[in-house]
C-alpha positions in Angstrom: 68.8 -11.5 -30.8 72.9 -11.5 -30.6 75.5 -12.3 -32.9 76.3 -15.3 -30.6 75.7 -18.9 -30.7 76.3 -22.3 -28.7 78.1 -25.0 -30.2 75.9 -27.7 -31.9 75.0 -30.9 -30.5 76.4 -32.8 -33.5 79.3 -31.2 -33.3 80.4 -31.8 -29.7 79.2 -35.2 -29.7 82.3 -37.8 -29.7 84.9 -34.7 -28.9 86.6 -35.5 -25.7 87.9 -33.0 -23.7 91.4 -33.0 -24.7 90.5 -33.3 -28.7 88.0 -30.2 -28.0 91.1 -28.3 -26.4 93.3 -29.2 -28.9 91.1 -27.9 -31.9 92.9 -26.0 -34.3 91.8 -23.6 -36.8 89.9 -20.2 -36.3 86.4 -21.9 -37.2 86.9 -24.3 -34.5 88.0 -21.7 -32.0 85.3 -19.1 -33.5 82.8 -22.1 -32.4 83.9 -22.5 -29.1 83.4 -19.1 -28.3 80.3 -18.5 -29.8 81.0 -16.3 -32.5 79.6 -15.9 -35.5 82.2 -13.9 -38.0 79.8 -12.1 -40.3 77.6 -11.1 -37.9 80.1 -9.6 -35.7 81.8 -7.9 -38.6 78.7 -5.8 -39.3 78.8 -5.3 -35.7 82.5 -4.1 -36.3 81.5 -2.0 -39.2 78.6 -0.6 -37.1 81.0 0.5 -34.8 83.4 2.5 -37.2 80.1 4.1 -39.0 78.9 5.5 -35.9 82.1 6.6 -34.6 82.3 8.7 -37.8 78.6 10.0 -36.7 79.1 10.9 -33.3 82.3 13.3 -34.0 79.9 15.5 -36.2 78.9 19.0 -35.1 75.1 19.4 -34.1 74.6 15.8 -32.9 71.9 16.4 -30.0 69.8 18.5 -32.5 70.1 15.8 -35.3 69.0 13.1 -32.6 65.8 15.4 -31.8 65.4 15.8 -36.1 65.2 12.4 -36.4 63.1 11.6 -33.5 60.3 14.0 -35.4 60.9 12.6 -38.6 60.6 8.7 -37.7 58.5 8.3 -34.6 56.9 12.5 -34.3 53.5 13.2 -33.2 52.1 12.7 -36.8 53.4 9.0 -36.9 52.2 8.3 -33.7 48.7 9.7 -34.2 48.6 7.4 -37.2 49.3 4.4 -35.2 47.0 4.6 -32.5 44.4 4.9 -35.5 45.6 1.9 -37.2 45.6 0.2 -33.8 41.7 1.2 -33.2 41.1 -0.1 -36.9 42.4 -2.8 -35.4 40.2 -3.8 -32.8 36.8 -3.1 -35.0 37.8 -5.0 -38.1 41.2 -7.1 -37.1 42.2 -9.8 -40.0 43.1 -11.9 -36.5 40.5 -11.4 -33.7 42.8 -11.4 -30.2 42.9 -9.6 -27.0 44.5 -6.0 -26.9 47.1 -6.8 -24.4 47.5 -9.9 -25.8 51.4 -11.4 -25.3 52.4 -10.2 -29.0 51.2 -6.8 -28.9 53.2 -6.4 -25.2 56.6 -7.4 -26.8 56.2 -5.2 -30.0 55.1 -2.1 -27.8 58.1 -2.8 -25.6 59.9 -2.9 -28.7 58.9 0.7 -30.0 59.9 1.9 -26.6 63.5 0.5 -27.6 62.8 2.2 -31.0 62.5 5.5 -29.4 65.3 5.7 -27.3 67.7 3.9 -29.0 67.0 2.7 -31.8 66.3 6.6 -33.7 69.8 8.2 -32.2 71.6 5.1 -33.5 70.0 5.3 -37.2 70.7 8.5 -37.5 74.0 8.8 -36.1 74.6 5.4 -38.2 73.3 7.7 -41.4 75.3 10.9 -40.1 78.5 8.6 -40.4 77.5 6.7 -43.7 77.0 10.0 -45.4 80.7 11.6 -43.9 82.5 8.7 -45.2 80.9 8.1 -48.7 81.5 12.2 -49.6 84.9 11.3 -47.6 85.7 8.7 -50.0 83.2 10.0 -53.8 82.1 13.2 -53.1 81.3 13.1 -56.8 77.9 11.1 -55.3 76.2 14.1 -54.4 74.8 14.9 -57.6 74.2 19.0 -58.2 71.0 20.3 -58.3 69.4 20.5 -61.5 68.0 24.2 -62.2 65.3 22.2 -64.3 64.1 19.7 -62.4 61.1 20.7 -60.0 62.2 20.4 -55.9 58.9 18.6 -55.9 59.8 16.0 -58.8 63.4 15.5 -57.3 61.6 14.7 -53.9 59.5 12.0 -55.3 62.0 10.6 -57.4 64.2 10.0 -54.4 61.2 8.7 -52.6 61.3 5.6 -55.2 64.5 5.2 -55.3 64.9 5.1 -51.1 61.8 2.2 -51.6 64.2 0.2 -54.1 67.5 0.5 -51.6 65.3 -1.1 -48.9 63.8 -3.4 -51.0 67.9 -4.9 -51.8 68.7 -4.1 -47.9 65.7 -6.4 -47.6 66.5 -8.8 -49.9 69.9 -9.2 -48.7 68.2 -9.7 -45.0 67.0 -13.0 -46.3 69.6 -13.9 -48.7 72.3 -13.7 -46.7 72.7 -16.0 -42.9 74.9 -12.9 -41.3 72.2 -10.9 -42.1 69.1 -12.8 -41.2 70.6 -13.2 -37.5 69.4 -9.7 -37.4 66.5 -9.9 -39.3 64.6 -12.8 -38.0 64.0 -10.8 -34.9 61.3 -9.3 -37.2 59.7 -12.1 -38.3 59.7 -14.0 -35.2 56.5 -12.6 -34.0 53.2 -14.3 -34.3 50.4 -11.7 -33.7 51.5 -9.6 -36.7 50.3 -5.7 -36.0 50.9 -2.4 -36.9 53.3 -2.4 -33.6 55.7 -4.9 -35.3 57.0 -2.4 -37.7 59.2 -1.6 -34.6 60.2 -4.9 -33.7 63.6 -4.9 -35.3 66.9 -5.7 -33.8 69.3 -1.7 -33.8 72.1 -3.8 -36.7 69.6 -4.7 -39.0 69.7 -0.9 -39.9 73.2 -1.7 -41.3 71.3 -3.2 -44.0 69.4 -0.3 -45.2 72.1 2.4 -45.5 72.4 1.1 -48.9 68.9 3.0 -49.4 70.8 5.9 -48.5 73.0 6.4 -51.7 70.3 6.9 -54.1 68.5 9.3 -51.6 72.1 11.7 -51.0 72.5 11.7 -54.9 69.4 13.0 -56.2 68.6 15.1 -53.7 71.7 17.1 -53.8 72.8 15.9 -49.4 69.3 18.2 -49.2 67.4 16.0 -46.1 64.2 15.5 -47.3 61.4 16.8 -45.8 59.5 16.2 -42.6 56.4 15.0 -44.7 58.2 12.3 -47.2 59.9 10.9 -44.3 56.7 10.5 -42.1 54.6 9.6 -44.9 57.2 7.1 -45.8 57.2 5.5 -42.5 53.8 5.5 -41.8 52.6 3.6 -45.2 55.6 1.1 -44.3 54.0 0.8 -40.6 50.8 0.4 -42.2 51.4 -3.0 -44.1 52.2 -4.6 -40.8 48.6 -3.8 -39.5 46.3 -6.7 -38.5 44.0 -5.9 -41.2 43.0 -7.9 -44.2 43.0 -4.1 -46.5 44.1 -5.2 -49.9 43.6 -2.0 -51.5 42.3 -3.2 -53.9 43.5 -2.6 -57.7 45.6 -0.1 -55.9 47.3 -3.4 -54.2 49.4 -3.6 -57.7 51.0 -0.6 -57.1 51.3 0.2 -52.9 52.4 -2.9 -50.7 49.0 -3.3 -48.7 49.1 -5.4 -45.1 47.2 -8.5 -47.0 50.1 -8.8 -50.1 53.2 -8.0 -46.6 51.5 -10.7 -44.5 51.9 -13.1 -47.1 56.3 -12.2 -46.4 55.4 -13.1 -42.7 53.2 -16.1 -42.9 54.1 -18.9 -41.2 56.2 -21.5 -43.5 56.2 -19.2 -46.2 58.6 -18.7 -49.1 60.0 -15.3 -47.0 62.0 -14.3 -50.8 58.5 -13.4 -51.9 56.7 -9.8 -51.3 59.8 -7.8 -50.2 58.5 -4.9 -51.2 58.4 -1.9 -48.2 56.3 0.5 -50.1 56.0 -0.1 -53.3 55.5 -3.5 -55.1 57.3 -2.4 -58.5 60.6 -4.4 -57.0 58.9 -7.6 -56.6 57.1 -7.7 -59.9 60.5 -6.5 -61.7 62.2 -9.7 -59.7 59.6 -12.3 -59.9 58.9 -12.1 -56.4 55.2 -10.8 -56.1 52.5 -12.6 -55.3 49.2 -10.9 -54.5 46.3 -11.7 -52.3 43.6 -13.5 -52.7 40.2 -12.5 -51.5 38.2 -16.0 -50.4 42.1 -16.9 -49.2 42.1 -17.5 -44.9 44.3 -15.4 -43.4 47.5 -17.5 -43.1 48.8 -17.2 -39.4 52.6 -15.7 -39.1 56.2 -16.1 -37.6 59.3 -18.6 -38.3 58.9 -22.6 -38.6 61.5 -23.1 -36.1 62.9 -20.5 -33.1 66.3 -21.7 -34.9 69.1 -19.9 -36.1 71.1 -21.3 -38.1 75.1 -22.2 -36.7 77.8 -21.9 -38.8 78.2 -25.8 -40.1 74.6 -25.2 -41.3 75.4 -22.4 -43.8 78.6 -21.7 -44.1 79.9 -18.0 -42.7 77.6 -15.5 -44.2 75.4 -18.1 -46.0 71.8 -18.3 -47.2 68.7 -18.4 -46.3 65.1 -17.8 -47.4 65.6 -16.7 -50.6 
């Protein structure tokens, strides 16, 4: 997916050349060029962040961090183990080399060697300029407050910063350029957790705030990351788990197919981990066990130009 788009049909239709030449205005020249302005400012703003991440000390060992902490052996051992749950009980019965499953794979191959090094440069450079600008952010220690209880409570409060990242992915058109790369697949799997487009991840530094605050700029540790990102990977899975009274609490693949369906209200079930965000917002909406499994990816292959929502507009909210 890119930031760029054609001009629509409705609007070149009656333009001659010379009136088309003569457009004035930066929308009209914007258009002609293909640009969308949002977009390409959190392109822009991408850009500055991970400048600020690259000039930090240690870079290649923080790249080789991350890759343990979001894609390490324990992650990966948990996916191929989803993946075989997949093929004994799948929620949608298809081939294992079917055309879905190809793309997403290709896609976690772009989620390993790009994808990682960019997020956490990206996060290396958010954090430098937020204790550039507030250091005051970084909330001390408390000498009375467990390590373990500080660790959990910024596991929650990551969850909530990408639930709003999330939220904003659909609320916002600049956004959901990005985004919709996501959704646009079909064969939902446990794959498609790494089917996002690299700026999307722009979205979800917000979830970084709470996380530098409470845990003193302390990164947390290898096991709350990968458990993190494997529960998250997990509610992609071809499965129809709906965990049961459990599914209140944890985001199970049932309740998160029900984000993806096909034609669905996509403001509903945002929830990554935990579905507290989504009850607290009116946005839940659980599973029901005679219920078909409801097939997945966007109405239309369309994204939406700039006369049809305005720069930075909404959408499936």
């Amino acid at each position: 997916m890119t930031v760029t788009e054609a001009i629509p049909l409705d609007e070149r239709s009656g333009m001659t050349e010379t009136e088309d030449s003569s457009s004035a205005g930066p929308q009209a020249r914007s258009a002609r060029l293909g640009l969308n302005w949002p977009a390409t400012g959190i392109a822009a703003v991408a850009l500055v962040v991970v400048i600020m991440g690259v000039s930090q000390p240690w870079l290649a060992a923080s790249v080789v961090d991350g890759w343990v902490r979001m894609i390490g052996p324990a992650i990966l051992l948990f996916v191929c183990a989803i993946t075989l749950c997949e093929r004994i009980r799948p929620a949608e019965p298809r081939p294992l080399l079917s055309r879905g499953h190809i793309h997403d794979f290709l896609y976690l191959v772009l989620y390993v060697a790009v994808v990682v090094p960019f997020v956490v440069i990206l996060n290396q450079g958010f954090f430098r300029m937020v204790v550039g600008v507030g250091p005051w952010v970084v909330l001390p220690r408390s000498a009375h407050l467990p390590i373990a209880v500080t660790f959990c409570l910024a596991f929650i409060v990551m969850d909530g910063g990408n639930w709003l990242g999330h939220w904003m992915n659909h609320r916002f058109g600049a956004f959901w350029r990005f985004h919709a790369v996501h959704h646009s697949q079909e064969e939902l799997s446990v794959l498609t957790t790494f089917r996002a487009h690299p700026l999307v991840h722009v979205s979800f530094l917000i979830s970084v705030l709470p996380v530098m605050a409470l845990s003193s700029g302390v990164v947390l540790p290898l096991s709350v990351i990968s458990a993190y990102v494997c529960v998250n990977a997990l509610t992609h899975a071809n499965l129809r788990w709906s965990y049961g009274p459990l599914g209140k609490v944890f985001v199970s693949p049932a309740y998160h197919r029900i984000h993806h369906a096909y034609g669905a209200d996509m403001g509903l079930n945002l929830g990554a981990v935990l579905t507290v965000w989504d009850l607290l917002s009116g946005r839940a909406a659980f599973p029901r066990p005679e219920s078909a499994t409801p097939p997945t990816g966007l109405v239309a292959q369309h994204v939406p130009s700039n006369s049809e929502q305005g720069h930075g507009g909404r959408v499936g909210c």
